[in-house]
N, C-alpha and C positions, 0 to 999 in steps of 0.2 A: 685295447681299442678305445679311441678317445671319439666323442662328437660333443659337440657344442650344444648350449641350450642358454637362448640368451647371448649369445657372444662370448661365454666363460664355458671352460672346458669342464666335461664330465665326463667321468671315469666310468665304466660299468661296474658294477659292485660286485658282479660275480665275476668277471674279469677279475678285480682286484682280488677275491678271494683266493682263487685256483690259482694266481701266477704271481702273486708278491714278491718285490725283491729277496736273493738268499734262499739258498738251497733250501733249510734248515724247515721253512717256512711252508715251500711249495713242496716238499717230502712230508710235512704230516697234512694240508689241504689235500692230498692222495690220500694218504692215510684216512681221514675222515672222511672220504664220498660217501661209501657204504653206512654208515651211520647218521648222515645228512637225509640221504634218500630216505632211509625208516623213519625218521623224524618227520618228512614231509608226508610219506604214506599215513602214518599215524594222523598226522593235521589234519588230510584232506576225509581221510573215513570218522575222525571226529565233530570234525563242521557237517558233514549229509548227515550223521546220525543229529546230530543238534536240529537244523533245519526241518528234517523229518521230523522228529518231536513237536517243532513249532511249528509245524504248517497249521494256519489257524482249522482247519478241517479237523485233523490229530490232539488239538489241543484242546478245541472247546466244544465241537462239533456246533459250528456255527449256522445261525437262522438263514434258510435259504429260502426264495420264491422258486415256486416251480412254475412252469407253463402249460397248462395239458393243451397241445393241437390235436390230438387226435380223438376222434368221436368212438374210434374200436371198445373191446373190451381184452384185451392184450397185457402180453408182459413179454415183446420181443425185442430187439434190436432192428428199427424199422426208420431211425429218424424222425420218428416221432414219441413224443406222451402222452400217453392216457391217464384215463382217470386212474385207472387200476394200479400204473407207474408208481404216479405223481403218491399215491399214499401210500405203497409200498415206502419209496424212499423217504416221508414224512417219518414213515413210523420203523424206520431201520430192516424193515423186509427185503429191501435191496440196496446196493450199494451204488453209489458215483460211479464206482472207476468201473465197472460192467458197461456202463454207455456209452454209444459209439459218439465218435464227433459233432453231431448237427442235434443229437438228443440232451448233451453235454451243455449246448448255446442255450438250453429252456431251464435249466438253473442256473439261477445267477448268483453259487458260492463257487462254481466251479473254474473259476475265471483266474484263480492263481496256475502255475504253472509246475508241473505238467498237467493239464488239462485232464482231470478226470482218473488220475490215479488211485491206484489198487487203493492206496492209504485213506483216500479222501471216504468222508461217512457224513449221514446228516440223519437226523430218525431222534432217536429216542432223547439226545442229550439237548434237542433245539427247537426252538417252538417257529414250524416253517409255515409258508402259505403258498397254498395250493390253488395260482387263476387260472381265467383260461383266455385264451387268444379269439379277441372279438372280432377278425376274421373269419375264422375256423365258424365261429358259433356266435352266428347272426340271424335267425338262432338255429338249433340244431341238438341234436338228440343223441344221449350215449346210454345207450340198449347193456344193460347188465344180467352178467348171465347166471349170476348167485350172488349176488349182492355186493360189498366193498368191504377191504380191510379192517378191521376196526382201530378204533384210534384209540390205543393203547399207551400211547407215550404222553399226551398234555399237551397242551397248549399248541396247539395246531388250527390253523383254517382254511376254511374250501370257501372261496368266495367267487360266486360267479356275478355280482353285485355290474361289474362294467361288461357284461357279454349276454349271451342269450341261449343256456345251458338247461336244458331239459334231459332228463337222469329217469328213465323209464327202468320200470323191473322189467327182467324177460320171466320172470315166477313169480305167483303171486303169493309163493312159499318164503320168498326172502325177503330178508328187512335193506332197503336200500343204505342206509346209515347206522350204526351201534359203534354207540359211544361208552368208553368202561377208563376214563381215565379224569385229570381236572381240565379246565380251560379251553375249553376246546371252541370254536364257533361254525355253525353251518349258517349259509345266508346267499341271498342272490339265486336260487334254485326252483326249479319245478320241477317236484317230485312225482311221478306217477308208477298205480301199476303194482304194489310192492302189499308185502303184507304188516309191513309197519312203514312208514316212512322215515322218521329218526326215533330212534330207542336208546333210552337211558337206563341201562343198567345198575351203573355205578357211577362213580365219580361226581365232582362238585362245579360251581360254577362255571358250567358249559351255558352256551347260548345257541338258540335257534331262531334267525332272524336278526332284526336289527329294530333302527328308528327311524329308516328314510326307507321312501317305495323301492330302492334300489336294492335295499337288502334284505327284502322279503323274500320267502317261501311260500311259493304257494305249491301243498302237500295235500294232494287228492287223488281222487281216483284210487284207492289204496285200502284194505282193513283196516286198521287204526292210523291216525295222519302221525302223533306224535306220544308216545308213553316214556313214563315216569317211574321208574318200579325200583324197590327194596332201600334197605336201611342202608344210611350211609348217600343217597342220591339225592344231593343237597342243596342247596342254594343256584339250581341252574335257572334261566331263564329263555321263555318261549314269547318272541314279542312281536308283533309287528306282522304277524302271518297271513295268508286266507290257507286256510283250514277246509276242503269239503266242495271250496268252489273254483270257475275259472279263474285268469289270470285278472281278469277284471274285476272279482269280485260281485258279479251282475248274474252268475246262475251256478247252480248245481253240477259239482263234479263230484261223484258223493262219495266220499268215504263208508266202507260198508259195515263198519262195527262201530268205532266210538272215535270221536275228534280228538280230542285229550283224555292218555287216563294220567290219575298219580295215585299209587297206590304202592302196599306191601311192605310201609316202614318210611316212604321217600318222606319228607321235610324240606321246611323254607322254601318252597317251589313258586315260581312266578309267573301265570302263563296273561299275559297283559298287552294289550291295543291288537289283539286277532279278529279277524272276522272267522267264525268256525261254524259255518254253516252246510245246507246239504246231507247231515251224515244221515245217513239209513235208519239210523238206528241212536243212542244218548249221546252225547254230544262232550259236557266235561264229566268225567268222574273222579270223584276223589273217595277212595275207600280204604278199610284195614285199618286196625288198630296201630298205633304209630305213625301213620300216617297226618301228618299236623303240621300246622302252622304254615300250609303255603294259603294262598291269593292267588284269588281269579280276579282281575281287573280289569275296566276298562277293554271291554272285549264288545266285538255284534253278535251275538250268541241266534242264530236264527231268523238275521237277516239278510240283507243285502249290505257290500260294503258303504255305504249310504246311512244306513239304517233309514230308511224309507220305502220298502218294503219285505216281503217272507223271502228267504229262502230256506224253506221249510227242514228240519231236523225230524225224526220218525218216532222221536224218544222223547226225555225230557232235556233241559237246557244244560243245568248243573244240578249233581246228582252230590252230595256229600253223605256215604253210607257206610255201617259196618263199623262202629266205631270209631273213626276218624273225629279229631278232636282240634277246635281253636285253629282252623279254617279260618280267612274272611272271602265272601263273593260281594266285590263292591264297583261303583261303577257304572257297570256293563248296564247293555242294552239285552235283553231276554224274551224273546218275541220269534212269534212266528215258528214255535216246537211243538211233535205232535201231539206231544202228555202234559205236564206243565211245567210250569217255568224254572223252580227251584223244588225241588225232593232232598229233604232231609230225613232221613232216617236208621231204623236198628240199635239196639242195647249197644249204650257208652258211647253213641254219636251224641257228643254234646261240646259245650264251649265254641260251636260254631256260629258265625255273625254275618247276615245277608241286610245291604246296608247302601243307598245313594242308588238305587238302580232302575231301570225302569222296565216292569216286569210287562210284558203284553203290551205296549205300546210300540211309537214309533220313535226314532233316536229326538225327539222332540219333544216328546209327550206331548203331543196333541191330538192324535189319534189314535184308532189301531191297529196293532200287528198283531192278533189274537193269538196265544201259547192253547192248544189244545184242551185242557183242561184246567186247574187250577194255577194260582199263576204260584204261589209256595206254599207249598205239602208237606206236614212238619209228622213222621208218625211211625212205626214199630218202637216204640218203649223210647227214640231218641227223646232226651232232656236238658235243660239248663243251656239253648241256643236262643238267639236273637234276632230278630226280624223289625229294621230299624234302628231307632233311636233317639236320642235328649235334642239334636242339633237340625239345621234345615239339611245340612250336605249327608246328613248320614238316612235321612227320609228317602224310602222305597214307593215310587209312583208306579200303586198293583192294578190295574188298569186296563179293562178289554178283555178279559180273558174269557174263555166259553163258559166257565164252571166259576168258583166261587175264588175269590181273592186270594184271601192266606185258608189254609184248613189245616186244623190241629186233630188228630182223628185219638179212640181211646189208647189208652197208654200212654202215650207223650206228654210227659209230665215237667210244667219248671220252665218253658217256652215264654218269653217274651215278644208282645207284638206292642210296637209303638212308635211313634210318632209319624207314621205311616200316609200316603193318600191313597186310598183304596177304591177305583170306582171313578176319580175324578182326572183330569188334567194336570199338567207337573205347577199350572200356578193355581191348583184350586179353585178355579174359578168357572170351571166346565165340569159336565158330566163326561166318562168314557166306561159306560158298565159294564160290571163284569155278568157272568151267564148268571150266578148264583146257585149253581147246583150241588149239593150237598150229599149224593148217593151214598159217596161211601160210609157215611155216619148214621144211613136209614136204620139198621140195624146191630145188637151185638153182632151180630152173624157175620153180617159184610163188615165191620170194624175189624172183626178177629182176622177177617182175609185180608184184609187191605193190610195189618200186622207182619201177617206170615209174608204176603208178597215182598214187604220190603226189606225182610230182613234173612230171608232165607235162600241162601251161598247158592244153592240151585234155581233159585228167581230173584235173582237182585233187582228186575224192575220195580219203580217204586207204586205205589196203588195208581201214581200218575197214568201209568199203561197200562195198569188193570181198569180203572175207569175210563179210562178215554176208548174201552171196546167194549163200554156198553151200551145198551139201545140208549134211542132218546125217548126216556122214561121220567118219572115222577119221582121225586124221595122217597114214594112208600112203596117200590114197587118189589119185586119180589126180590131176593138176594139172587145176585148173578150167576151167570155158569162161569166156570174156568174156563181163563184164555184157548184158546188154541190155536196150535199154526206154529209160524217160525216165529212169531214175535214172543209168544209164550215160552217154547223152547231153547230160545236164544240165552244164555247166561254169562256174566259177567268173568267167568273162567276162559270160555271161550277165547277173548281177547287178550288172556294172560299169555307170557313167554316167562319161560322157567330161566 
């Protein structure tokens, strides 16, 4: 068969093969069919197994966006994603190729072809993110019925930063977030309802939050908003949040145990520019031996996101107890808590540095936001901590408070206080007094109690909430009764998850 291409004749080439001039020729082109065919059978099952290997899904399990549309709390084939999907498939719990067609269009690695095959995976081996469709969730609420996957694989985010994503518990038995791997980010969220909001069990520089209003969390309404726990849970960061309040920052949504804990080993922990106000009950803690070396920074511990007025905490502001060692609390604003401002205490709580902040006042210092009792409470045997400093930025403005400035009670031995404004305004040139009340030191008797309160694993409150329920008495008056009620009984285990 001849046709033209160009004006010059062409030959077909399998034409020419099968019928060349001479017998000789076209007797063995018969002869070879059957070994031509297995030659091409062989080529073509060798190219689909190559391509299958290199489909980039099979090869690298490549970073995908997912889209959640859907508000449910599901894992069906519905034509839509949920939240519940969307982190399955982040963290290899479900596969691509199980999605039907229109659930398939809300990842967008699934866009090679065949759409959505068995082979195709994404989870463990790819760091995905997980938005949501600002349609769908403008805003709008996704109701969970035992809380969410954990993020086991690394470097994963859920960012609802461009939408308007409220993540309610339906128990307040579940932790909405547990995180147990590295890199991970949570941001753009209101969490409510939940008995932790995000939990860091393990794993290292994770983040919760961000640096613009877009990528806050605001995690309330909840038992604890955000914890910190065990060795090895390390260098992650909590920034940018409101903690305890509404979405505006302007009142109480309260958390009913504690704002921030870190504790049981965690290190280099960040929790910096939150507003963590509202909670029920203390507000930062940092406890446990090993426990070291993070910063509390640039936080409104107890106020309004403003810092211009209370929004009142039931506890004290930052508590650093139980041996926790080389801490700093710098920064922040610390006002407006119902015990006082800073509780340092317990044998081997020492090498801690409270420094540049403004304790009982308003994010100005020029007024006050009075912290319930002391404004830093230095006492169970803790030693060799610092309050201040040689520099102007590292001066604590202690300030308004009901009760007395700093209090060092007996035992706590080695404590530096210095360079400090205690009593006056942040340029020294005003008064803003503080109560002056000195109870806890009336007596050995109440010294030994103010001791045992803060360092004893069945009452971690520090003497801050043992004093702040007592009458309004004299320094000589007679030594107190013991707390009672749920504030007495409430311990610092409570809040623990194993």
């Amino acid at each position: 068969m001849v046709s033209s291409c160009g004006g010059l004749p062409f030959v077909d080439a399998s034409e020419k093969f099968w019928h060349d001039a001479g017998d000789v020729q076209v007797k063995g082109g018969e002869a070879m069919k059957p070994f031509v065919l297995a030659i091409l059978v062989v080529a073509v099952a060798a190219v689909t197994v190559f391509l299958a290997l290199n489909r980039p899904s099979a090869q690298a399990s490549p970073s995908a966006t997912i889209t959640v549309d859907g508000t449910g709390d599901t894992n069906a084939r519905d034509d839509h994603i949920t939240l519940l999907e969307a982190m399955l498939l982040a963290t290899g719990g479900l596969i691509v190729g199980t999605l039907n067609s229109s659930e398939c269009l809300l990842v967008s690695n699934t866009s090679w072809g065949p759409t959505c095959s068995t082979t195709d995976t994404i989870g463990a081996a790819s760091a995905d993110t997980i938005v949501f469709d600002p349609v769908v969730f403008n805003p709008n609420t996704i109701t969970l019925g035992s809380g969410t996957p954990w993020l086991t694989t690394g470097n994963d985010t859920i960012d609802g930063s461009s939408a308007g994503v409220i993540v309610q518990c339906g128990s307040s038995s579940s932790d909405a977030f547990d995180i147990h791997s590295n890199g991970n980010t949570i941001k753009g969220l209101e969490i409510y309802g939940c008995r932790i909001g995000v939990y860091m069990v393990s794993g290292q520089n994770n983040t919760v939050g961000g640096s613009t209003a877009a990528e806050r969390n605001v995690i309330s309404g909840s038992g604890t908003g955000v914890y910190i726990a065990h060795s090895g849970t390390d260098g992650n960061v909590v920034k940018g949040n409101y903690i305890g309040t509404n979405a505006s920052g302007t009142a109480a949504v309260p958390n009913d145990m504690v704002g921030v804990v870190i504790n049981q080993g965690a290190q280099n922990n960040t929790v910096e520019g939150n507003v963590i106000s509202g909670t029920l009950h203390d507000t930062v803690i940092i406890g446990d031996s090993g426990t070291d070396g993070n910063v509390v920074k640039d936080n409104y511990i107890g106020t309004n996101a403003a810092g211009t007025g209370p929004i009142p905490n039931g506890g004290w502001g930052v508590g650093i107890v139980d041996s926790a060692q080389n801490n700093t609390v710098e920064g922040n604003v610390i006002s407006g808590n119902g015990t006082c401002g800073v509780a340092i205490g317990g044998t081997g709580t020492t090498g801690n540095v409270v420094k540049g902040n403004y304790i009982g006042t308003n994010a100005a210092g020029t007024g006050p936001i009075s912290n319930g009792a002391q404004g830093v409470n230095i006492a169970g045997d803790a030693h060799g901590n610092t309050v201040g400093g040689s520099t102007a930025g590292e001066r604590n403005v202690i300030s308004g408070n009901q009760w007395s400035g700093v209090e060092i009670t007996a035992g706590a031995n080695g404590n530096a206080v210095k360079g400090n404004y205690i009593g006056t305004n942040a340029s020294g040139t005003g008064s803003i007094p503080n109560g002056g009340r000195v109870a806890a030191t009336a007596t050995p008797s109440a010294a030994r109690l103010l001791a045992r309160a803060i360092s004893s694993p069945s009452t971690p409150k520090t003497a801050c909430r043992w004093m702040a329920q007592l009458p309004p008495a004299t320094p000589s008056a007679a030594t107190p009764s013991t707390p009672t009620g749920a504030r007495a009984s409430r311990t610092l285990t409570a809040a623990t998850k194993s």
